[in-house]
C-alpha positions in Angstrom: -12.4 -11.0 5.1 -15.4 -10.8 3.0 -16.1 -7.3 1.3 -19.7 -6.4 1.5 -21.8 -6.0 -1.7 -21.7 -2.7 -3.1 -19.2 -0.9 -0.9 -14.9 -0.4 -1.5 -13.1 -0.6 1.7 -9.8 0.9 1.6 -7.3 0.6 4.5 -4.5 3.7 4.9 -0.9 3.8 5.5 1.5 6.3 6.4 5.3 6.9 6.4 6.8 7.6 9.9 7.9 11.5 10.1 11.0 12.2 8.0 12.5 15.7 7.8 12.3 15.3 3.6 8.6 15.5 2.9 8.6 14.4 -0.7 10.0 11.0 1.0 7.0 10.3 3.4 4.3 8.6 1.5 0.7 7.6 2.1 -0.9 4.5 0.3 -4.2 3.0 0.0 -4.9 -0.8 -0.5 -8.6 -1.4 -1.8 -11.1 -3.9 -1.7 -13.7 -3.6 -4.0 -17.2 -4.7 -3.6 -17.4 -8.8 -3.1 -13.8 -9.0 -3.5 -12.4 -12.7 -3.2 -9.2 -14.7 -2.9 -8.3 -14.4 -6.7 -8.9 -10.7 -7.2 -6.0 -8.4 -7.5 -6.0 -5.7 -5.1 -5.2 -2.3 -6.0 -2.9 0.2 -4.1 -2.3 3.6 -4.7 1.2 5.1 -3.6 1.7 8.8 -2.9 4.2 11.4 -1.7 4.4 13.7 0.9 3.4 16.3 -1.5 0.4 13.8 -3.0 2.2 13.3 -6.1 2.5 9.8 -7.4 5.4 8.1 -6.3 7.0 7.1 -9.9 8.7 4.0 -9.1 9.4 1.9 -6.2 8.4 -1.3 -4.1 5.5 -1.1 -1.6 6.3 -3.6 1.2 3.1 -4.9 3.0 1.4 -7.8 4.3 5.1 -9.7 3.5 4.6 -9.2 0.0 6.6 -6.5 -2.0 4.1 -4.5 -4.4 6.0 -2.9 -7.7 4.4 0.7 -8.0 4.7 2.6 -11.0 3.1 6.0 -11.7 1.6 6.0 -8.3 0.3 2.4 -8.9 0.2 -1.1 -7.8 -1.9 -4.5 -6.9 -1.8 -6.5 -4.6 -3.1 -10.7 -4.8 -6.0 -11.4 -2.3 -4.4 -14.3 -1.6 -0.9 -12.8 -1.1 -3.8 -10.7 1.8 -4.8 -13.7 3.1 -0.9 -15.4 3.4 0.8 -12.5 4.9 -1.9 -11.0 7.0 -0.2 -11.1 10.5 3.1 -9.6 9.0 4.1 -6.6 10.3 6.0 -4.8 8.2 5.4 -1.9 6.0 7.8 0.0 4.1 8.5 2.1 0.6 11.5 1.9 -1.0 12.3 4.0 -3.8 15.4 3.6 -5.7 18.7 5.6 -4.8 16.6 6.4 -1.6 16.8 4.5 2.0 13.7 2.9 2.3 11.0 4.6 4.7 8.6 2.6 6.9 5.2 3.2 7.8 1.7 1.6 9.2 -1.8 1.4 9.3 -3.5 4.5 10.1 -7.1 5.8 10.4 -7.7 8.8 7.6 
């Protein structure tokens, strides 16, 4: 994938409905502008209540993403590897872990 010049595109991801809303989460994994295979990736990691999730492990693309104060990064190249894996989780110490996927926001 090849980010064009002068525009960050960001996809979303949503928890599945749980009854707790401070477990659901949304995050956001960016590509900035001409982004490239040895780039890091940031991702943003949210609550239901759109605080910053403190601590955790964001689970995407088969790579597992340490998120602290709300934030993350991802490798480009960790993109590129896991691409066509499918799943996406957050899990949050003391907590069970809470999946979620790719949504349009």
């Amino acid at each position: 994938m090849k980010v064009p010049a002068g525009k960050t595109v960001t996809l979303t991801f949503v928890s599945h409905p749980v009854k707790d809303v401070k477990a659901r989460w949304w995050a956001y994994l960016s590509f900035p502008a001409e982004a490239a295979e040895g780039d890091e990736l940031p991702v943003k990691v949210v609550d239901g209540e759109m605080a910053p999730v403190a601590e955790g492990v964001f689970e995407c693309f088969g790579a597992k993403i340490a998120i602290s104060e709300g934030f993350g990064a991802l490798a480009y190249a960790d993109f590129i590897k896991g691409k066509h894996e499918k799943g996406i989780w957050l899990h949050r110490k003391d907590a069970e872990p809470v999946p979620g996927g790719l949504t349009f926001a």
